[in-house]
C-alpha positions in Angstrom: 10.5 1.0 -53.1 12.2 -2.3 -52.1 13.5 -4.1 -49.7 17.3 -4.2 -48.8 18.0 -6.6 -51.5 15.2 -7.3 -53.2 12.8 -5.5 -55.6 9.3 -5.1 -55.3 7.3 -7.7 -56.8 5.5 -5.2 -59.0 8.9 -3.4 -60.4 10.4 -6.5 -61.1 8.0 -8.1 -62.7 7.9 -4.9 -65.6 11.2 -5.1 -65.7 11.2 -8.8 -66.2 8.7 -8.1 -68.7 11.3 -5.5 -70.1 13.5 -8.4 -70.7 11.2 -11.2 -72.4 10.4 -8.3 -75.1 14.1 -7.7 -75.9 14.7 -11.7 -76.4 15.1 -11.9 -80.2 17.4 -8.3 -80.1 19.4 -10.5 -77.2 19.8 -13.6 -79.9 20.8 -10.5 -82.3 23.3 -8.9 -80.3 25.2 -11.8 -79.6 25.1 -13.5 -83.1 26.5 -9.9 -84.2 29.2 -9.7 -82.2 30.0 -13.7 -82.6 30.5 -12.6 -86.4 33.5 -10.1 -85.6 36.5 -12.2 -85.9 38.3 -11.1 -83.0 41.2 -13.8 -82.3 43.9 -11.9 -80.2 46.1 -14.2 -79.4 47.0 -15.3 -82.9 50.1 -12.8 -83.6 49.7 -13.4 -87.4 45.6 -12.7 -87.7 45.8 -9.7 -89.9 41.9 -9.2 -88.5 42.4 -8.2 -85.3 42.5 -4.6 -85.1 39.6 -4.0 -87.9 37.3 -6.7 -86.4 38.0 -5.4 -82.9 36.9 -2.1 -84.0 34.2 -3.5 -85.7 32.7 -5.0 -82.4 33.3 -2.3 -79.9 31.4 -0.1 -82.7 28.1 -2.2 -82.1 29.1 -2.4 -78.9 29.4 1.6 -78.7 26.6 2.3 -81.5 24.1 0.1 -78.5 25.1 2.2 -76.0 24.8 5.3 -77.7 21.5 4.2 -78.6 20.5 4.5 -75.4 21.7 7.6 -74.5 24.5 7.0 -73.1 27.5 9.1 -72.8 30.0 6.7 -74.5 34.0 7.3 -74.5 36.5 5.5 -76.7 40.1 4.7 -76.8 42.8 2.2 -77.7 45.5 0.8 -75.3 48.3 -0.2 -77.3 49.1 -1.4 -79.4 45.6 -2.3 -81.3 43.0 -3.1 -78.7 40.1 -0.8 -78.7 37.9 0.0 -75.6 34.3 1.6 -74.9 33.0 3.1 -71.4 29.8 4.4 -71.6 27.5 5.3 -68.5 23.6 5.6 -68.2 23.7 8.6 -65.8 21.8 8.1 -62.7 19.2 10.7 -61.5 20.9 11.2 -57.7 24.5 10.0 -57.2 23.3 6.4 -55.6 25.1 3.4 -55.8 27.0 2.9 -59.0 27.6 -0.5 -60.7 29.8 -1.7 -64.2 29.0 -4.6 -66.2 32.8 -5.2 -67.5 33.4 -7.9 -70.3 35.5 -8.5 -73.1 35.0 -9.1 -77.0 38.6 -10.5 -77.8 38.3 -14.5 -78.4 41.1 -17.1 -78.6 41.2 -19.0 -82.0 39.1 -20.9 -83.4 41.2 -23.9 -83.9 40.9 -26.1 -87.0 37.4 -25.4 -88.3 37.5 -29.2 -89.1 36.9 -30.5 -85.8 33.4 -27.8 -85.4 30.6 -28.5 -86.8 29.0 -25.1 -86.8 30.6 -22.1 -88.4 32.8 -21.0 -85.4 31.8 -17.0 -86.7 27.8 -17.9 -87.8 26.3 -17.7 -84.3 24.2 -20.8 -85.6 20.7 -21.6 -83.5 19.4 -24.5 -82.6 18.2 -27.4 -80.3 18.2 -24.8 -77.5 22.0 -23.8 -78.4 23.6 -20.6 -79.7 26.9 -22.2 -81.4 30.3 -19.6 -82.4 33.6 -18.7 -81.0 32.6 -16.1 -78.0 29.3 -17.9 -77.4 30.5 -18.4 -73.8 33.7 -16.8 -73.2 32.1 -14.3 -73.4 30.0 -12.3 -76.1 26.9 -13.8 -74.6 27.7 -11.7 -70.9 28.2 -8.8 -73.0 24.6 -9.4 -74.8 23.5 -9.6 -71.5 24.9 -6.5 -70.1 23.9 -4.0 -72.9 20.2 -6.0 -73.2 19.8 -5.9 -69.6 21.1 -1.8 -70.0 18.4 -1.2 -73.0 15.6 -3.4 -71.0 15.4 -1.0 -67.7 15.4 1.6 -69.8 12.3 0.7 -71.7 10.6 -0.3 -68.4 9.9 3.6 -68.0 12.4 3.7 -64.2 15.1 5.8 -63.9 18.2 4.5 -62.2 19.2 6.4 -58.6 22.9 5.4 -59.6 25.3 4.9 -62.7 25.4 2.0 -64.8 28.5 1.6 -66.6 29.8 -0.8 -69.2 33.5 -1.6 -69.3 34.2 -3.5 -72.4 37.8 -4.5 -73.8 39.9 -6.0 -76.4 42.7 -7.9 -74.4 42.0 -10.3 -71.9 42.8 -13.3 -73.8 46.4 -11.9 -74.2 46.4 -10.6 -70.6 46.2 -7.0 -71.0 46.3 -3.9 -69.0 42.8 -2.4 -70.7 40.6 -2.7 -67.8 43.4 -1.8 -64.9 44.2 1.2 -67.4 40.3 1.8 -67.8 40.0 2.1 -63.6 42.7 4.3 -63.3 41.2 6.8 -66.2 37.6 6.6 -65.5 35.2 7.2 -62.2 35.2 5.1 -59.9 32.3 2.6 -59.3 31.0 1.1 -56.3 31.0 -2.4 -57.6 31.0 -4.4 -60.8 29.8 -7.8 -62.3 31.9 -9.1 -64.7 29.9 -11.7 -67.3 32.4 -14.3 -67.8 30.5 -17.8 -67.6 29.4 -19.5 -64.8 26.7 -21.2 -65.7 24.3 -18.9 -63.7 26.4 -19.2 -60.8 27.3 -16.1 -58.7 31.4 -16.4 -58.0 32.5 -13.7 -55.9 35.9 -15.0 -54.9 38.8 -16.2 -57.1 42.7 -17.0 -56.4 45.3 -15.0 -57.0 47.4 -16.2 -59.8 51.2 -15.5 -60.6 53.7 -17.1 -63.7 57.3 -17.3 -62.8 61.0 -18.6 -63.6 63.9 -20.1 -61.9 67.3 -19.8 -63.7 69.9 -22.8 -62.5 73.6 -22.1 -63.8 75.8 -25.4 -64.2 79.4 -26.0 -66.0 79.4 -28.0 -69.4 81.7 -31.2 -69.3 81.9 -34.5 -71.9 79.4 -37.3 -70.6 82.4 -39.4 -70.7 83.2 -37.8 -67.3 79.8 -38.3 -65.5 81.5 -41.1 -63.6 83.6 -38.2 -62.1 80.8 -36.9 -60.2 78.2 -39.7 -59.7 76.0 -37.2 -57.9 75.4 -33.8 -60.2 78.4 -31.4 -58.5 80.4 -33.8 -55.9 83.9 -32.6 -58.4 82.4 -29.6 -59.9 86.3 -28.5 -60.4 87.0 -31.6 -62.4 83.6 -33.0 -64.2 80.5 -31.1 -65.6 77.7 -29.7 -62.8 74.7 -31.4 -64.4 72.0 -28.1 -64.4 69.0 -30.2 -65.1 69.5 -32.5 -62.0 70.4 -28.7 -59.9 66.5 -28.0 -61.1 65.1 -31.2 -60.2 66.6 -31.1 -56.8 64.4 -27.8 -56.3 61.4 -28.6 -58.4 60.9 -31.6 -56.2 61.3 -28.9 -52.7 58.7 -26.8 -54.1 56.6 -29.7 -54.7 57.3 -30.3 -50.8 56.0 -26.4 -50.1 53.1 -27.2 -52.2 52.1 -30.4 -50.3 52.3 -28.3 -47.1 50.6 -25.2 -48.8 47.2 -27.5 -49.9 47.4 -29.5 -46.3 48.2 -26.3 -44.2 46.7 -23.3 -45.8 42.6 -23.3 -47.4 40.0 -20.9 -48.5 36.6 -21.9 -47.1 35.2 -21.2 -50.7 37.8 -22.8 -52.9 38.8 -26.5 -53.5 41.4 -27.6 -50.8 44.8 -28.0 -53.0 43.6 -25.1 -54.7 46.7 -23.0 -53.8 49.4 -24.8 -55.8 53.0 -24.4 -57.2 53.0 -26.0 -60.9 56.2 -26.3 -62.9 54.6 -26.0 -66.7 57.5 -25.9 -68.5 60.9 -26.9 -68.8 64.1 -25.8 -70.7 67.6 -27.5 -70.3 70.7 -27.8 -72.4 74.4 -27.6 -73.0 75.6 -24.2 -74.4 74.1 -21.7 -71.4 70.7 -19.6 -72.1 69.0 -16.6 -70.9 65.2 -15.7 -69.8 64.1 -19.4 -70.4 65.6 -20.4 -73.9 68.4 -22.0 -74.5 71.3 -20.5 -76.8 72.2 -23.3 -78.9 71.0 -26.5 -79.7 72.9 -29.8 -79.1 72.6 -33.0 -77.9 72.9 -35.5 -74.4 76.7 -36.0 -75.2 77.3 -32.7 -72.8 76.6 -32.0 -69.6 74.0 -29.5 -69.9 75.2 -26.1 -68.0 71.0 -24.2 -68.2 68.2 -25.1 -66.8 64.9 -23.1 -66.7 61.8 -24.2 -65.3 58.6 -21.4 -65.4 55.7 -22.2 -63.0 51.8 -21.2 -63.0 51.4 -20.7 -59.1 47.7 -19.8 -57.7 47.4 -18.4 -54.0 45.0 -17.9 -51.6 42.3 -14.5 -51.4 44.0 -12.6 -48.1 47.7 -13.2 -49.6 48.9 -11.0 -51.1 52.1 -11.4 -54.3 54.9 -10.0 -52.0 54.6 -12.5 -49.3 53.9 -15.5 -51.8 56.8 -14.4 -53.1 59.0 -13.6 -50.4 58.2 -17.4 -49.2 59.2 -18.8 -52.4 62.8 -17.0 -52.5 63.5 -17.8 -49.0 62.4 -21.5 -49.7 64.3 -21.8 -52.4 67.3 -20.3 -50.8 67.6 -22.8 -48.1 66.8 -25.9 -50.1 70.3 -24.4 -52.0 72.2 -23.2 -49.0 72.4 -27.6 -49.0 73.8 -27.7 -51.8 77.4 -27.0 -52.2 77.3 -25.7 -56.3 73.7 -24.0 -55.5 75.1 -21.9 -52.6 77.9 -20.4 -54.8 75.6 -20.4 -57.8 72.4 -19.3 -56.2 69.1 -19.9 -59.4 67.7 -16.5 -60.5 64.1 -15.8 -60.0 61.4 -14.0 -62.7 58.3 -12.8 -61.5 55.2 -12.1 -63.6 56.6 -13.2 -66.6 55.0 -11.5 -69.7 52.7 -9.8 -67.2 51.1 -12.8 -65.9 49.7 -11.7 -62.6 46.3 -11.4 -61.3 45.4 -10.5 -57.7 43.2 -12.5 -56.1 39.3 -11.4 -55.2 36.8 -11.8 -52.8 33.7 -9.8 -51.9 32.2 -11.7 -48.8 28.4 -13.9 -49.7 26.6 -12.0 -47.8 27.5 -8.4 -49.0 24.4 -6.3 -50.7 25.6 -7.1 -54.4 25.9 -10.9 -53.9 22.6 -10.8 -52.1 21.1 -8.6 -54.5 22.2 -10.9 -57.6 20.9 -14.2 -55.8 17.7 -12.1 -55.1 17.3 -11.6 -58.5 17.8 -14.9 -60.0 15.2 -16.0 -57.9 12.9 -13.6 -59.4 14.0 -15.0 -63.0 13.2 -18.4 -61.6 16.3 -19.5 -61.1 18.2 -20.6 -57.6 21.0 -19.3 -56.8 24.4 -20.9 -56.4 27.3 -19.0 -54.6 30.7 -20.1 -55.2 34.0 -19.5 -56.6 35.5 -18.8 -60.0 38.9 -21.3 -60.3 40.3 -19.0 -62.9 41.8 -15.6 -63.5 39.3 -12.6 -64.6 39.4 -9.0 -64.9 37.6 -9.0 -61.4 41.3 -9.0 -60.4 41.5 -5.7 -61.4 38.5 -4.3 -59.5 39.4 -6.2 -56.1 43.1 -4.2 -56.9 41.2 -0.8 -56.5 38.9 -2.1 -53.6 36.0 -2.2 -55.5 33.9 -5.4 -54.5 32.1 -7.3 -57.3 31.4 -10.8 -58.8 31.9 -13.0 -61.8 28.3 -14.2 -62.9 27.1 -15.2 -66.8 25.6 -17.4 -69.2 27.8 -20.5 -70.8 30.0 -22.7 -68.6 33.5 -22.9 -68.4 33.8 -26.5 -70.1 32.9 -24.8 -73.6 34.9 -22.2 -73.4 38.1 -22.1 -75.9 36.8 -25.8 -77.2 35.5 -26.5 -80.4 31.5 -25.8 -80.9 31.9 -23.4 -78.4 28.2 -22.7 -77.8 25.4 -20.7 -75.2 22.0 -22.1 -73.9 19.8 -19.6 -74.8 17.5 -20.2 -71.9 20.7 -19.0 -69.9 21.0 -15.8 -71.9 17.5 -15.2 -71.2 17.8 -15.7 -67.5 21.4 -14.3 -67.4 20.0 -10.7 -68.9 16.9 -10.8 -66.1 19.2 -11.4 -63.6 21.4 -8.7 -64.9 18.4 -6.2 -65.1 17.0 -6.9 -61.6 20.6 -6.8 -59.8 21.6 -3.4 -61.2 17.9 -2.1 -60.3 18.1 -3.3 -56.7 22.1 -1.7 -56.6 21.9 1.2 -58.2 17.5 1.9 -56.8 15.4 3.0 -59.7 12.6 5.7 -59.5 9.3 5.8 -61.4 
């Protein structure tokens, strides 16, 4: 029927024609599920959990439509998720679209100039909070699901759509969903990429380091001169204990971006950054100070919590093994440090990814580039310089790639919007990709 990675010239082009007739449902589907109001990460948006439900119902109701078996459950403590298959005719290759409906806020609707919920039109441009990140790859999915359908093949292998409520706030929905659900032999996940085909990302980890000091009156700073040189008689200054080991890692991560790269990811990609900072008098606990006060006291806390990307082929427990015992010698220099050794946090408020990476010139990458030449389109391969659920999948060995309409740049911005010539192709691509994986039969 084809050959190793690409269809036949005759199948793809009715599937392709599959696609062009389903281009004002496409517009449809996505303007319908811009319209849900589905802002997770606001804790007060009294919305949430109805408009959530609200989208995974179309979301559900499409692939029911299709005859698909659908399943539906909610990871708490309000985010709803659908599964649903299109069952293949002999056990082939199976593949999962996965995507997301949840949406950060909208900001102040001042500074749009389209209704961040209308799914406006025009000029080319499908404007609305989701247009990018990432309604539009879910419109592609379940269009690219309905248009091999009603091309009249049969799919060899399963199809799956994995869709969730949580990845803006970092959830556990789709590493929950691949523990409850069959396994698949490799997914695309339709976060924007502009067209792009991104089968590697970085690893990605948040963490904290506690430093202890003692409280004194700044009226005895001349005591010490250096932060700790007569800890028994003057304060131990906590912020300048940080700053002596912010400043090593930012040595570690100098030797890191000079020492260590990933042929597919920007050299310095692997970095250690301190994002925020919390200091004071009074002591504190897990980042936040106890009491408020002011520069009159030495300040006995300090808490700094870093985003830290690494490298696909690390793994967390050595990245983090090396940061410990890095830290632990820049202290052992340190007389107060050595008795009062900083506490370490990892994956604070479940920040943690694993990194991903499904080699170019595997079958799915070659089948996806295959099919965005068919759409007329060339292909691009490189990789994604965020965090996705892809993660997840690369966790459970199951090799994949990020690929969808919308770039990055518009995502979470203000007139957040899609090209709808990049729907179009994004849904043909979609369509001809899961054809070639999974085989189709007349």
């Amino acid at each position: 029927m084809h050959e190793k990675n690409r269809l036949d010239p005759g199948l793809a082009a009715t599937i392709l024609d599959a696609v062009e007739d389903q281009r004002d449902a496409l517009v449809a589907l996505t303007r319908a599920l811009i319209a849900c109001r589905t802002d997770s990460q606001s804790e007060d948006n009294p919305e949430f959990a109805t408009e959530a439900r609200r989208c995974q119902d179309l979301v559900a109701d499409w692939l029911s439509d299709l005859g698909a078996d659908v399943q539906r459950w909610e990871e708490p403590p309000r985010y709803p998720v659908v599964a649903g298959v299109l069952r293949g005719s002999d056990g082939e290759r199976s593949l999962a679209f996965n995507g997301h409906v949840d949406v950060v806020p909208a900001g102040d609707t001042a500074s749009w100039t389209h209704d961040p919920w209308g799914g406006e039109t025009g000029s080319g441009r499908l404007w609305g909070r989701g247009a990018a990140d990432m309604k539009g790859g879910i419109a592609c999915a379940l269009v690219a699901m309905r248009a091999l359908r009603e091309s009249g093949f049969s799919l060899a292998g399963d199809l799956w759509a994995h869709v969730v409520a949580d990845e803006e706030v970092v959830g556990q929905s789709t590493r929950n969903l691949l523990r409850r659900l069959p396994p698949v032999d490799a997914v695309l996940v339709a976060e924007p990429t502009d067209l792009a085909i991104m089968p590697v990302e970085g690893g990605l980890v948040h963490f904290r380091i506690e430093v202890d000091g003692r409280e004194s009156h700044a009226g005895n700073r001349y005591m010490t001169v250096h932060a700790g040189g007569r800890g028994d008689q003057a304060g131990v200054n906590a912020i300048e204990k940080m700053i002596r080991i912010v400043a090593a890692l930012q040595d570690l991560e100098r030797q890191w971006g000079n020492r260590r790269q990933h042929p597919m990811l920007p050299p310095g990609f692997n970095s250690i950054m301190p994002g925020i900072i919390t200091g004071g008098p009074g002591g504190g606990a897990e980042g936040k100070l106890k009491t408020l006060s002011n520069p009159g006291t030495s300040p006995n806390y300090c808490a700094v919590e870093y985003n830290l990307w690494f490298l696909p082929g690390e793994t967390f427990e050595t990245i983090r093994d090396e940061i410990e015992s890095y830290v632990r010698t820049v202290c052992e220099l340190d007389p107060w440090l050595r008795e009062h050794p900083p506490r370490l946090t990892w994956k604070l408020r479940g920040i943690y990814f694993p990194p991903a990476e499904t080699p170019p010139d595997h079958r799915l990458i070659q089948s996806l580039a295959s099919a965005l030449e068919m759409s007329g389109h060339a292909p691009r391969v490189e990789a994604f310089t965020a965090a996705s659920e892809l993660a997840w999948y690369a966790e459970a060995g199951i090799p994949g790639a990020i690929f969808g309409p919308g770039r990055i740049a518009q995502a979470h911005s203000p007139d957040e919007y899609v090209d709808l010539d990049q729907l179009q192709r994004a849904c043909a691509s979609m369509a001809l990709s899961a054809a070639a994986w999974c085989d189709i039969t007349p």
